[in-house]
N, C-alpha and C positions, 0 to 999 in steps of 0.2 A: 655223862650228860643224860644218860635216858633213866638212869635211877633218879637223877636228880626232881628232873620232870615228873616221872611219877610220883612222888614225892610230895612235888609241887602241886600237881592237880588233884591230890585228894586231898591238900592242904594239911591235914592230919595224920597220924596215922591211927587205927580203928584202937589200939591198946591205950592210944595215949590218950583217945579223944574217949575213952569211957573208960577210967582203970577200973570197974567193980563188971567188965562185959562178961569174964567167966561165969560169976554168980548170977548171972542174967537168964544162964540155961542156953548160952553158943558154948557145945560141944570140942573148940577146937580154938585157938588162938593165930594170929597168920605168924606163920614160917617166917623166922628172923632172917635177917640179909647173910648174916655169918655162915649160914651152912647149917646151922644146930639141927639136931634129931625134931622126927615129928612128934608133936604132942601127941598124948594118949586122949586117943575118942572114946567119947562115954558111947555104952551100948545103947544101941534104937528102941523105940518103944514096939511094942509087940503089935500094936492097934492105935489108928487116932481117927479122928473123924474127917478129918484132911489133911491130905500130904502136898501139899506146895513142891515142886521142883522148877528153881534156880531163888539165886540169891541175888540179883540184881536190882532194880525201880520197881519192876513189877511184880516180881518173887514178894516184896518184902512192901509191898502198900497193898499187895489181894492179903497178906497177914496182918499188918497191921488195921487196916477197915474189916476185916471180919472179928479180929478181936474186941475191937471197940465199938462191935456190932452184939457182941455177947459170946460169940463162939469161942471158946477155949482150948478144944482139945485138937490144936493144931500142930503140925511137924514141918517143918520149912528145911526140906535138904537142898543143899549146895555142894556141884561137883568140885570144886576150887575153892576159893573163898570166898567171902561176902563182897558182892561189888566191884569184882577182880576180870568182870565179863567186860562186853560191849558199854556198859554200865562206865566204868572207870576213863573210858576215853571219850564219853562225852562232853561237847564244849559248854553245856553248862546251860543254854541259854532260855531261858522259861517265857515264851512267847505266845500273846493270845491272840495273835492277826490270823486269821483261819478265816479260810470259805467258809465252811461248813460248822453250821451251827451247834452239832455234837462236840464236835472239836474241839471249837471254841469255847464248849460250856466247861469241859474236862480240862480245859488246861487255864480257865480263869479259876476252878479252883484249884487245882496241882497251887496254883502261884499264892493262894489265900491262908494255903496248907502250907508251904513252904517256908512262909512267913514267921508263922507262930511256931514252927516245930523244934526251934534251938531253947526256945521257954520251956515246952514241953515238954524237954527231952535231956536237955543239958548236952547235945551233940553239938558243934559249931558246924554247921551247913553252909556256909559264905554265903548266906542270902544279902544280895545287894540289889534295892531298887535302884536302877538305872536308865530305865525305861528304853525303848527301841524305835531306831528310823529307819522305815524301809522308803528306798526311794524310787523314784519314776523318771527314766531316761523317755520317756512315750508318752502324749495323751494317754495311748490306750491302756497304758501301765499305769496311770493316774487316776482312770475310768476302774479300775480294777479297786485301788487303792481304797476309792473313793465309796464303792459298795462293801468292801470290808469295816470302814468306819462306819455306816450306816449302820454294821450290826454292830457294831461293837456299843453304840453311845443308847442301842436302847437295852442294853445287856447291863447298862450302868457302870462300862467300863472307859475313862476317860481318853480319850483320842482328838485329834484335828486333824486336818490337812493344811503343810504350810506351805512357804515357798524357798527356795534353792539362799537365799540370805538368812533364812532362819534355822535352815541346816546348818552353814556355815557358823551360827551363832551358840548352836547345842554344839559341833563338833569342829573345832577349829582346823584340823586336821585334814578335812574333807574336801577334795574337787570339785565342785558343784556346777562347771562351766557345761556340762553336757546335761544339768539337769532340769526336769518343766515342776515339779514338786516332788513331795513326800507328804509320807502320812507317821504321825507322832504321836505314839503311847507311850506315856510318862511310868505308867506303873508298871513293866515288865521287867524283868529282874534277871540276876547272873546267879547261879547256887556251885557248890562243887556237888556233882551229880551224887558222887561217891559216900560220900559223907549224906548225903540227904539221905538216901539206901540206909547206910550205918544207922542215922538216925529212926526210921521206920523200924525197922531191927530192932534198936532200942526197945522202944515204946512197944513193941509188939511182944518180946519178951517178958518184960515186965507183965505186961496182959496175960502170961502164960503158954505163949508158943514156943513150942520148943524148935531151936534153931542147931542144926549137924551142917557145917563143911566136910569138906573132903568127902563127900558121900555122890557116888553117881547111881544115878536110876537106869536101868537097865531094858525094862518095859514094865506095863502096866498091866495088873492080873484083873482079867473078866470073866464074868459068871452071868449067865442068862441077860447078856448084853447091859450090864450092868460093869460098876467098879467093884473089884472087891480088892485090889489090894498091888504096892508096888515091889518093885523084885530088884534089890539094889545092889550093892559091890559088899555090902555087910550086913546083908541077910534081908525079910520080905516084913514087908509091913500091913497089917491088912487096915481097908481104910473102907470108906465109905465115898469121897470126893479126893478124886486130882484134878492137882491146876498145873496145866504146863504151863508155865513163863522160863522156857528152855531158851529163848530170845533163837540167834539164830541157829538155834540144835534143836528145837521145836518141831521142823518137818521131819527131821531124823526120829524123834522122841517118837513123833503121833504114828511111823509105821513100824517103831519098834515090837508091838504086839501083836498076839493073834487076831489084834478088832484095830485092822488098822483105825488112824483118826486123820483125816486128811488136814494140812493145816499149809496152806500154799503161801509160803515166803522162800525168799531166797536172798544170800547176803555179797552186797557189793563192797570194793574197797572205796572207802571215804579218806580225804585227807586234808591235811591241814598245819600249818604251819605255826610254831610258835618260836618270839622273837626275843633279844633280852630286851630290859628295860629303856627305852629314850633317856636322851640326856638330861632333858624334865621329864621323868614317869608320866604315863599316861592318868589323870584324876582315876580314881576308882569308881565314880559314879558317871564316868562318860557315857552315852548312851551305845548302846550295840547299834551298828548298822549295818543292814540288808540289803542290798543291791544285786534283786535280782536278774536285772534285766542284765547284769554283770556276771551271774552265777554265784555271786561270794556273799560272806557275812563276815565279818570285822566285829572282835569286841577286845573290850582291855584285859590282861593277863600279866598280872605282878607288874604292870607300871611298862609292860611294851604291849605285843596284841599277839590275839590269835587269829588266823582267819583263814576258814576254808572256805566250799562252792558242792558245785553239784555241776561235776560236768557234761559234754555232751556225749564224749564216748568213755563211761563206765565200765570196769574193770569186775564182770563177774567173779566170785572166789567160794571153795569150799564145797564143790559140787555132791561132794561125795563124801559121806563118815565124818565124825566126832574126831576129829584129828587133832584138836587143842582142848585142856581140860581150862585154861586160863587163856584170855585172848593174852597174845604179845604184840608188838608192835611191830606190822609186818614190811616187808621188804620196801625200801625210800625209791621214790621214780619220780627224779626232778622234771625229765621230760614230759608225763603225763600232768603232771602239775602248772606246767610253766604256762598254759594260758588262761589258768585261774591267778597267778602269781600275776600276769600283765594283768590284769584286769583290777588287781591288789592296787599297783603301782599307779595306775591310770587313776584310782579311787582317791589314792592317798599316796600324792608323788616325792611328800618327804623322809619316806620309808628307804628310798635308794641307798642310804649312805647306813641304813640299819644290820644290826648283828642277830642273822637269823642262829637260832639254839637247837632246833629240830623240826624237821619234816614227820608230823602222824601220820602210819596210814593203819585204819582200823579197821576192823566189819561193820556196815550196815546192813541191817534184815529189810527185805522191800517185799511188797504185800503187789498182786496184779490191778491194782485197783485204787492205789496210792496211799488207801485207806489199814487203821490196824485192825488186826481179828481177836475181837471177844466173845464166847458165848461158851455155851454146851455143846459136844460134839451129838450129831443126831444119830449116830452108828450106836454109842457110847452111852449110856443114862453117869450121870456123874463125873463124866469127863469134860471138865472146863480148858478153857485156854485163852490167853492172852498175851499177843506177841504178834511182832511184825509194825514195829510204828514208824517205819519210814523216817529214820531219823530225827521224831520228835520223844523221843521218849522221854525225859524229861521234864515235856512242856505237857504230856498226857499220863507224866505217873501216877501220879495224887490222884486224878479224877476217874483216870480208865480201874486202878484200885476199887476206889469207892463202886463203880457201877458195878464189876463185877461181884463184890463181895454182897452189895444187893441184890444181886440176882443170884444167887447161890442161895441165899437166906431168905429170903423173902420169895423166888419164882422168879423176877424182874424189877429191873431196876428204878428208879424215879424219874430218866427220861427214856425215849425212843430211841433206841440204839442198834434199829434195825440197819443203816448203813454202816454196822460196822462189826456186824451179826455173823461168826463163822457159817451161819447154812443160807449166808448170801452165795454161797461158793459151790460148787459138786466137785464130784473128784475128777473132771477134764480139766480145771485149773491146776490140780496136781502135777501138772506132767514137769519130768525136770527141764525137759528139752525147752515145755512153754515158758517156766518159770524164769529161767536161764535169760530166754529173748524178749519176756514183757520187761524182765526188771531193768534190761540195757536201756528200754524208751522208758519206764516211770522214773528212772531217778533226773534223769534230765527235765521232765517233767514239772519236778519240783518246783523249777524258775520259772519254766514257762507261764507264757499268760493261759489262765483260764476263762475264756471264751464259752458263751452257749452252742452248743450240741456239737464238742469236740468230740471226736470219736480216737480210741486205742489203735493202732496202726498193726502191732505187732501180735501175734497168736490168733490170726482170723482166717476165715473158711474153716473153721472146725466144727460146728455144724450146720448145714446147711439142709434147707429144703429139696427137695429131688425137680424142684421147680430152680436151682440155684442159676444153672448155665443157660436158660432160658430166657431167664429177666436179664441177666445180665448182657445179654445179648440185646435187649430192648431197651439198654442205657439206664438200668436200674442204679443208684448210688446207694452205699450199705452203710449200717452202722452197727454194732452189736450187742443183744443183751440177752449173759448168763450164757455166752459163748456163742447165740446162734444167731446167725446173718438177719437182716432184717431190712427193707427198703425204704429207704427217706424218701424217696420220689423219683422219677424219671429224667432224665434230660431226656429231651426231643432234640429226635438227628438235628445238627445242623444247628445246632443251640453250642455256645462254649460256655462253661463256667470257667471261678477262678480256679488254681491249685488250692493244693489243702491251706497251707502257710497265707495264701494271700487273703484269702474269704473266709478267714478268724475275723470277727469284726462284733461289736457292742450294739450295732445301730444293724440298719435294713440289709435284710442278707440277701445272695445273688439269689437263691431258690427260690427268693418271694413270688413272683410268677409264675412261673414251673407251681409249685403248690397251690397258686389259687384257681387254674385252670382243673387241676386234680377234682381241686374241693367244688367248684362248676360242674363238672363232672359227675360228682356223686348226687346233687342238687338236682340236675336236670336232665340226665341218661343212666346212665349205670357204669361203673366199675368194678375193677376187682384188685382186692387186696392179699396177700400173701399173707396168712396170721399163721404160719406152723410151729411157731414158737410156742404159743399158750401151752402150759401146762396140762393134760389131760389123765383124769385117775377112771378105772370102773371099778366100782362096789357093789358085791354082789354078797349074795349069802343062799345057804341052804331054807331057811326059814326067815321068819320076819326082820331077823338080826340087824342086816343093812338099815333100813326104814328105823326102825326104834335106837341105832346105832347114829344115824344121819341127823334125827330129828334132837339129841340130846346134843348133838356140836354145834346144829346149826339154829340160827333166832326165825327162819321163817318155814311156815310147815310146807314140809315135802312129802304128806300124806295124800296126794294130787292125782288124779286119773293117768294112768299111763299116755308117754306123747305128750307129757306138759312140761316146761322150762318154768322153772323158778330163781332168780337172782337170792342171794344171799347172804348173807355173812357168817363168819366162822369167829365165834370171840373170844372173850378171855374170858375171867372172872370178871373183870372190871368193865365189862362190856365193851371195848376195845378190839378192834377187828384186827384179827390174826390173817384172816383171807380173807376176800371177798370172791364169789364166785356165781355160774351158772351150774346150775344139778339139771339133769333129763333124767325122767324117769322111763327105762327101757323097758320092763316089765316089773310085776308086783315084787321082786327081787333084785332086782338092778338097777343101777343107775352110771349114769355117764358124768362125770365134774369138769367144767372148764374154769381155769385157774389163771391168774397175768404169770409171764414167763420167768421170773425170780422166785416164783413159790413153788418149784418143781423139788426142793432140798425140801426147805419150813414147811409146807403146810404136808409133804410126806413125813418128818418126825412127828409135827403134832397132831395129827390122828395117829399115827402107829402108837403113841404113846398114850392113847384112848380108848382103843381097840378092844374086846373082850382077849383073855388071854387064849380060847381053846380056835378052833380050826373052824369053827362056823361061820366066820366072815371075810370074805377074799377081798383083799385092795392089792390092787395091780395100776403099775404107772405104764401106760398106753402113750404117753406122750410120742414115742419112735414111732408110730404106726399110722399115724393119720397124718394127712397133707389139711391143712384149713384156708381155704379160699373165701373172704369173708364178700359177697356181692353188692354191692351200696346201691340205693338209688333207682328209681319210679321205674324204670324199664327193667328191675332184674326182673321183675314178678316172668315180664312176655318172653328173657331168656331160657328162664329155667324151665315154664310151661313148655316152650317148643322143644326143650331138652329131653322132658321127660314125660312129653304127652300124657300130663297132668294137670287140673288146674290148680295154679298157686294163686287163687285170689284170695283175700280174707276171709270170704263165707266157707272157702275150702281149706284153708292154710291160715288157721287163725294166727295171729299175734302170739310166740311164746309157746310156739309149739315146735316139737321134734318128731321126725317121722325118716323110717328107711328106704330108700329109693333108687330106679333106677337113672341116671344121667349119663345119655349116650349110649356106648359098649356096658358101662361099666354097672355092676349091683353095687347093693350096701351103703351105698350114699347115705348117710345121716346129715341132715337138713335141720337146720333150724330156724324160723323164722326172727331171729335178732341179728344186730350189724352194728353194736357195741358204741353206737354214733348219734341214733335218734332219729336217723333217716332210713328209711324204708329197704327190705332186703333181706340177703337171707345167710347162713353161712353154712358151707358145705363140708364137712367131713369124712376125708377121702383116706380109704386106705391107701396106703402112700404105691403101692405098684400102681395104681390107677392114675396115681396123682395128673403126670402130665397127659394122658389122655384123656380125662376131664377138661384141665386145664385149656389146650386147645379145642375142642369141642365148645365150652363158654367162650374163648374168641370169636371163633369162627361165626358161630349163631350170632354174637354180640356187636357183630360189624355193623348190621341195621340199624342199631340202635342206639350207634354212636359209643360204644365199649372201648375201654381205654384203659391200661393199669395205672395204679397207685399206689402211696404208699402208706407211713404210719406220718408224714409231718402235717397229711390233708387230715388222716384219722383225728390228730391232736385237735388240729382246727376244730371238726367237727365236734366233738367230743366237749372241748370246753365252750364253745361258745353256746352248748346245751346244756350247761350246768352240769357235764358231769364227772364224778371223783376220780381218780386214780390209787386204787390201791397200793401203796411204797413212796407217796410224794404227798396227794392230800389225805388219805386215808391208814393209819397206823393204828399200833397197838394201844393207843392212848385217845381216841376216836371213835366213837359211838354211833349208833345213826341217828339218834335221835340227836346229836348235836351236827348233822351232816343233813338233815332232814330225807331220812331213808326208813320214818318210822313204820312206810308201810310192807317195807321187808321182815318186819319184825310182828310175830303171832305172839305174844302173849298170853292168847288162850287156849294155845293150840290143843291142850290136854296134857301134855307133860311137860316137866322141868328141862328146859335147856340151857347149856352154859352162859352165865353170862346176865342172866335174866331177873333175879335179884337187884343187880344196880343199875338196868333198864327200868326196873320197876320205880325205884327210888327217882329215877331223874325225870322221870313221867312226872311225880308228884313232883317234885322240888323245882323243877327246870332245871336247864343248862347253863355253864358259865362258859361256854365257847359255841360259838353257830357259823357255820361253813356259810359263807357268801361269796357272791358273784361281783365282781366291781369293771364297769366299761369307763375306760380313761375318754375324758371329757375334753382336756385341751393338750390332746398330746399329740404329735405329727410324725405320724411312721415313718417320714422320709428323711426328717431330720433332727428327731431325738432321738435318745438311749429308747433301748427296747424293756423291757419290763421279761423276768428268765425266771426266777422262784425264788424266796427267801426275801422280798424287798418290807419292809415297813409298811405297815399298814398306821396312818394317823385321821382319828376321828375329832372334829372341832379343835384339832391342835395337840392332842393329847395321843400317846401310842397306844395302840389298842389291839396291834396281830401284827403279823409276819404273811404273806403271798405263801401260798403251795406251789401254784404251777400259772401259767399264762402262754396264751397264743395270739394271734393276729385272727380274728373272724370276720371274713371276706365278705360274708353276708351283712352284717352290721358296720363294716369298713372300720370296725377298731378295736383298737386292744382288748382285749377281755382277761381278769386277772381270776382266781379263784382262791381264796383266803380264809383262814378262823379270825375271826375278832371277839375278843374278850371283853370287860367291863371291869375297871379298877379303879377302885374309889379313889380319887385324885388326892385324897389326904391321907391316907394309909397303905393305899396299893393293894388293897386287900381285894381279891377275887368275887362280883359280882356277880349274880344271874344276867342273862344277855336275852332282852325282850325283843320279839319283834318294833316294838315299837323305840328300843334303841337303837337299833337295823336304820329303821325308815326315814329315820328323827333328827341323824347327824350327818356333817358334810364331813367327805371321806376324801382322804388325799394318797396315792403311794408313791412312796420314799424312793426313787432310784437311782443310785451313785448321787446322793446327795441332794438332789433335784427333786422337788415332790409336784405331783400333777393330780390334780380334780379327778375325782372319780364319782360315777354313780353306783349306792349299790341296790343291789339285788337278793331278794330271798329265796325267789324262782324265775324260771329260764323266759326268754320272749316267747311267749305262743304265737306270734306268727311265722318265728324261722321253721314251724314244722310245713312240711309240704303236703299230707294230709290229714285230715279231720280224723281222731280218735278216740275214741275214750279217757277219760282221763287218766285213770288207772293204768291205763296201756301203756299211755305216754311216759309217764312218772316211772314205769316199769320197764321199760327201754332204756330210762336212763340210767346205764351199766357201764362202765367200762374199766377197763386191768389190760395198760397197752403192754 
C-alpha cells in the first residue's frame, strides 16, 4: 500500500515522465524498486558560479528562474533524489487566499507558472483547476474571509463570497448546517507537487544547470566572509553563490560551517489521511475545501480524498542531525489524528462507511513567524536561502523562485519582500529550545483567526528592558518585536480586561479607553514611554571617514554642528529607503544612529557591506547598553529642568538637538529634544545601570505634573494622526521620500554623491507615480463598524487606486485615520500615471474593508491645529519621524 501511494502521488515516475532525463545533464537516475546497483555518478564540476543545494520546489525554481534569467553556469545537488524530500508528500494544493500581500502575489504566480509548464516542458504536472472554498463557521471567520477577497478582486484574482447552499451546490458532499458563508475562488488548482519539481528540473536542465543526486553538502567554504566554495560527500566545489533550500535540514546546513548562517525553522509532524475511491469517484474538478475554523482541508485524490488539518497540540520532530537522506513516511498515530478525523466526518458525514488506504505522517518546516525565509545571509556575502514555508510550499514555489533568483541577479527583487527577509530574524531566534516551543503555537496558528494586534504567546521575556519587572508591576501589557518586550499600554488597578482568546475582535477593542486616556496624557501633562527596543549604532573614526562615510549612505547632510539631530533615510539605488533613522552628531568624529527595532540585523549588514575595508572606521551596535525613556508632552520640559537643574526651554534646548547630562544621581544622560510623535518632549538615553534610577527619579518629580506611563498603542495614535510614516509598514525598499513627501530630508546639494540620489534626481523632474496620503473615514462609527488594520483598498471616484499601510483611532479628531500610497492608472490600459497633487484633492476617496467601503477624506498634509505649540515650519515637518 505505501509503494502504491507513492506511486500514486507523483503520478509518474520521473523516468517515465521524461525518457531523454539522463541526456538532460541529471547525473544519476532514481534507484529501481528491485534492489538493482547504484548508477554510476558522473564527476562534479570543479567551479560553477552557483551551487543550489536540495532538489525539492524550491532547489529546483531558484534553478529554473535564474536560468531563464541568463545565468548558466549552475549546479543543483541533491542528497537523495529529485523531489523525494518534504516535496513528495505534499498535498498538492496551489492556494491564493493569503493575508499577506507578498504571499499572495508568490503564489498567484506559482499557479500562472504551474499552468503552462506541462507545454513547456513536456512533464505532466496534474494541474487541475479546481478552484477552492474555504469556509466560515463564525461572523468573525466570515469578517476575515471577507478582507482576503478584498485583496484578492483588486489583485485581479476572481473570488466572491457565497452562502452555505452554494456551498452545498459546488460540493455536494459537504455539511453546511453549522455554516454563516464562504469565500469561492474558482481559479486555484491541484498539481502533484513532485512532478512539478521534476518539471522545473526539466526546463532548467535544458537551460544548462547541471543537476547531481545522491550528493550531500557537507558545509559551505568561506573566505573573508564571503562564499568560496561547498565541501560535499564527492569532493569541494568552488562557487561563488549558495542557496540553501535544505528545506527542513536547512538550520542543520546554515551551522554547518565555520561562518555559521542562522536560518530559524523547525519541522513538525503533519498528517493526513488518504481514502480509496467512492462508489461514484469523486469529479476531478471538485473544489478543495478549507475549513478552518475545523483545522482540516479536504481535496479529491484518484476519485476518494485526501484531507488533513493543523492541529492544536503539534508533534515536534528531528531536533537534532540529518538523520534521513530521503523523507519516509513516519510512524501512523490514529490517536493524535482522531480530532482532525471528527472534524473530517462532521464536514463530510458520508465518509463513515469509506475505505481509508493510508494515514501520512510527514515533516513540516515552520518558521517563528508563520512567515518563509528568503534572502542573503548578513554574516555570509553570497549565501542565500530559501526555506521554511510553513506548509505552503507549493502555493509559494513558482514565486518565492522567481524573487529569489531576482535578487541574486539583479541586487533585489521586483516586489518588497522585506516580511519575508532572513535579517528580519538575529540569532536569539536561533535557539533550538525557542524554535521547539514557538513552532508548537505557529502551526496551530495556521487556522486560527487572524485578528489585529495579535501577539506570539510563546518564546517571550527574552529581551527585556532593566525597566521589565517594574512596569509590569504597574499593569503594563506586552507585545513583542524582534524578540524584545514592549508595552501596549497600562491597565489601571481595578480596570479588568478580557483574556487573550475573548478580546480577538474585528471592531472596537477593550483597550480603547485605557489608550485614549494615555494619548490625553501625552496632550496635556507628560508621560513616559519605554522605547529600549530601537536599534542603536555609534560611528566613529579616526579621521573624517565617519562623516564622508555617513554622508555617502545617507540623502540628508549630516555635515551639522556638533549637538544637532538630523532624521534620515538610508536608500538604495532606486531611492528606496533601506532605514530610516535619527543620526546625532557627538563630536566632529562621531555620531550616535537611532534606528526602528527590526533594523538591528538589515541596516547592520547593509552599511558593514559599505564600509571602507581598512580599520579606520568603528560601527559598534550599542543597542544592550542604553535604557530609552522616550518623555511626551507640554510638562516634560518643567520635569526634566527640575531633574537636571537646567533649562530645557527652546531658546536653551532647541528642537533637534542632543546634548550629555546630568539627571538625578546619574551622568551621561544623552537627551534629545524629539518624541517620534509630534508632540513636545524629549527622549532620554540611559546607560542601562542607571536606567531605573532615572526611571524613578522622572516619576517622582513627574507626580506634580500629572506623569503617567504609556505605551506604543497611544505612540501609534499619536504618530499617525500626524501624518507620520513607519519604516517596515508604510515605508520600504520601494518608497522614496519624495513620494512620501520627506523631500526635505533629502540634500541634493549637499556637495557630494549619495546613494540613491540619481533616481531622486529623476523623479524631482518627472514626478511621482505613488504619493503617501492621509485619509480620515468620514461616515464610519467606531462603535459599531469593522475597524480599518492595514492592507485595505483604497478606491478613488470608484476606480482602485492603493492599498492602506497602517491606520489608528485619533482621539483628537474622534476618527479613524488611515495612512496609504494612491497611484493613478489609466482606466483603459492600466498603465501607471504620475499622481498630482491636484489628483489627491480632486477625487472622492473610499476604503475597502471586509467588503464594506466608507468615505474618506484625503490629505496631503497633517491638521495644523492638533499641534500643541506654535513652531516653525521646518521644525514641525522635521519632528515628523517615526520607526516604532
Amino acid at each position: 500500500a505505501a509503494e502504491m501511494f507513492l506511486r500514486l502521488l507523483s503520478d509518474v515516475r520521473w523516468r517515465g515522465a521524461h525518457p531523454n532525463w539522463r541526456g538532460l545533464g541529471v547525473t544519476c537516475s532514481w534507484r529501481s524498486t528491485s534492489g538493482a546497483a547504484e548508477p554510476h555518478l558522473l564527476p562534479l564540476p570543479a567551479q560553477a558560479q552557483v551551487v543550489i543545494c536540495g532538489g525539492g520546489i524550491m532547489g529546483t525554481s531558484v534553478a529554473y528562474h535564474l536560468s531563464k534569467m541568463g545565468w548558466k553556469d549552475i549546479v543543483l545537488l541533491e542528497q537523495g533524489r529529485l523531489a523525494a524530500g518534504t516535496t513528495r508528500f505534499c498535498a498538492g494544493i496551489v492556494s491564493t487566499a493569503r493575508h499577506m500581500s507578498i504571499e499572495l502575489k508568490m503564489a498567484d504566480y506559482s499557479n500562472k507558472l504551474y499552468q503552462q509548464l506541462e507545454q513547456e516542458t513536456g512533464v505532466n504536472t496534474g494541474y487541475v483547476k479546481t478552484g477552492s472554498v474555504s469556509l466560515a463557521q463564525t461572523q468573525d471567520r466570515l469578517i476575515s474571509l471577507r478582507r482576503i477577497a478584498a485583496s484578492l478582486r483588486v489583485m485581479g484574482i476572481p473570488c466572491e463570497i457565497i452562502t452555505p447552499k452554494q456551498v452545498a451546490q459546488l460540493h455536494p458532499l459537504i455539511n453546511i448546517h453549522d455554516l454563516v458563508g464562504a469565500m469561492y475562488v474558482p481559479e486555484d488548482a491541484l498539481v502533484s507537487s513532485a512532478n512539478v519539481s521534476l518539471a522545473l528540473a526539466t526546463a532548467a536542465s535544458r537551460n544548462g544547470v547541471q543537476i547531481h543526486e545522491r550528493t550531500s553538502v557537507s558545509h559551505v567554504s568561506v573566505q573573508k566572509g564571503h562564499v568560496a566554495g561547498v565541501e560535499t560527500d564527492r569532493g569541494q566545489i568552488r562557487c561563488q553563490y549558495f542557496v540553501n533550500c535544505a528545506g527542513q535540514w536547512a538550520y542543520e546546513l546554515g551551522h554547518s560551517g565555520g561562518e555559521p548562517v542562522n536560518i530559524p525553522l523547525h519541522a513538525c509532524e503533519h498528517f493526513y489521511l488518504l481514502t480509496h475511491p467512492l462508489k461514484e469517484p469523486l469529479a476531478s474538478n471538485l473544489p478543495t475545501i478549507v475549513d478552518p475554523d475545523g483545522r482540516i482541508y479536504i481535496r479529491n485524490w484518484q476519485g476518494g480524498i485526501l484531507s488533513g488539518g493543523f492541529e492544536k497540540n503539534p508533534k515536534p520532530l528531528f531536533t537534532e542531525g540529518r538523520n534521513q537522506l530521503e523523507i519516509q513516511n513516519l510512524q501512523e498515530d490514529w490517536d493524535h489524528f482522531e480530532p482532525l478525523l471528527s472534524a473530517l466526518l462532521r464536514r463530510m458525514p458520508d465518509l463513515e462507511a469509506l475505505q481509508i488506504m493510508q494515514l501520512v505522517n510527514c515533516p513540516e518546516s515552520f518558521t517563528p513567524d508563520m512567515r518563509c525565509i528568503m534572502g542573503e545571509s548578513h554574516t555570509v556575502r553570497g549565501y542565500f536561502v530559501l526555506a521554511g514555508m510553513n506548509s505552503a510550499g507549493i502555493s509559494y514555489g513558482g514565486g518565492a523562485g522567481k524573487y529569489l533568483a531576482e535578487w541574486m541577479v539583479n541586487g533585489y527583487p521586483t516586489e518588497n519582500v522585506w516580511p519575508l527577509d532572513l535579517k528580519r530574524f538575529g540569532a536569539l531566534q536561533s535557539s533550538r529550545t525557542f524554535l521547539r516551543h514557538r513552532v508548537m503555537e505557529v502551526m496551530p496558528l495556521m487556522c486560527d483567526l487572524k485578528v489585529p494586534r495579535w501577539d506570539f504567546q510563546t518564546g517571550r521575556q527574552l529581551r527585556t528592558s532593566p525597566l521589565y519587572d517594574r512596569l509590569d508591576a504597574q499593569g503594563a501589557r506586552w507585545m513583542e518585536k524582534h524578540g524584545f518586550e514592549r508595552v501596549k499600554y497600562f491597565v489601571p488597578p481595578g480596570k479588568d480586561l478580557l483574556d487573550l482568546d475573548q478580546s480577538k475582535t474585528f471592531y472596537k477593542p477593550d483597550w480603547f479607553d485605557i489608550v485614549g486616556s494615555e494619548v490625553k496624557c501625552c496632550k496635556e501633562a507628560v508621560c513616559v514611554i519605554d522605547m529600549s527596543s530601537f536599534t542603536k549604532f555609534e560611528i566613529s573614526s579616526t579621521g573624517d571617514q565617519a562623516l564622508e562615510t555617513l554622508q555617502y549612505l545617507f540623502s540628508n547632510d549630516l555635515d551639522v554642528p556638533v549637538g544637532h539631530v538630523v532624521h534620515t533615510g538610508m536608500l538604495n539605488e532606486k531611492g528606496g529607503y533601506e532605514n530610516d533613522c535619527s543620526i546625532a552628531r557627538l563630536s566632529k568624529r562621531s555620531f550616535f544612529m537611532i534606528s526602528p527595532t527590526d533594523q538591528q540585523v538589515h541596516c547592520w549588514a547593509w552599511m558593514k557591506n559599505r564600509l571602507p575595508d581598512d580599520n579606520s572606521l568603528t560601527l559598534e551596535d550599542v543597542t544592550w547598553k542604553y535604557t530609552a525613556l522616550n518623555l511626551i508632552g507640554p510638562r516634560a520640559v518643567d520635569v526634566l529642568s527640575e531633574l537636571s537643574y537646567a533649562p530645557m526651554t527652546a531658546e536653551h534646548f532647541p528642537s533637534l538637538f542632543c546634548k550629555e547630562m546630568s539627571v538625578g544621581y546619574a551622568n551621561g544622560i544623552r537627551v534629545m529634544s524629539i518624541t517620534h510623535t509630534g508632540e513636545p518632549g524629549f527622549v532620554l538615553y540611559i546607560p542601562i545601570e542607571y536606567a531605573l534610577h532615572v526611571y524613578n527619579e522622572v516619576m517622582n518629580m513627574g507626580q506634580k505634573y500629572g506623569i503617567r506611563n504609556a505605551g506604543y498603542y497611544a505612540l501609534r495614535s499619536l504618530r499617525i494622526e500626524k501624518f507620520f510614516a513607519f519604516w517596515g509598514q508604510d515605508l520600504d525598499a520601494f518608497t522614496t521620500p519624495m513620494e512620501c513627501g520627506r523631500e526635505f530630508q533629502v540634500k541634493l546639494e549637499k556637495g557630494m554623491q549619495f546613494v540613491g540620489q540619481e533616481a531622486l534626481l529623476e523623479q524631482k523632474q518627472n514626478g511621482v507615480y505613488k504619493r503617501f496620503t492621509m485619509f480620515i473615514l468620514e461616515d464610519h462609527d467606531t462603535d459599531t463598524d469593522l475597524w480599518p488594520w492595514w492592507g485595505e483598498p483604497i478606491y478613488r471616484n470608484g476606480h482602485y487606486v492603493g492599498k492602506t499601510t497602517s491606520s489608528a483611532y485619533s482621539y483628537t479628531l474622534e476618527r479613524h485615520v488611515c495612512l496609504g500610497f494612491v497611484h493613478h492608472f489609466d482606466e483603459k490600459t492600466g498603465e501607471e500615471l504620475v499622481v498630482t497633487t491636484d489628483f489627491i484633492n480632486q477625487g472622492e476617496f473610499e476604503i475597502d474593508i471586509a467588503g464594506q467601503r466608507f468615505q474618506a477624506k484625503a490629505k496631503l498634509y497633517p491638521f495644523s491645529s492638533l499641534f500643541t505649540q506654535r513652531r516653525r515650519k521646518d521644525e514641525v515637518e522635521l519632528s515628523g519621524y517615526q520607526r516604532e
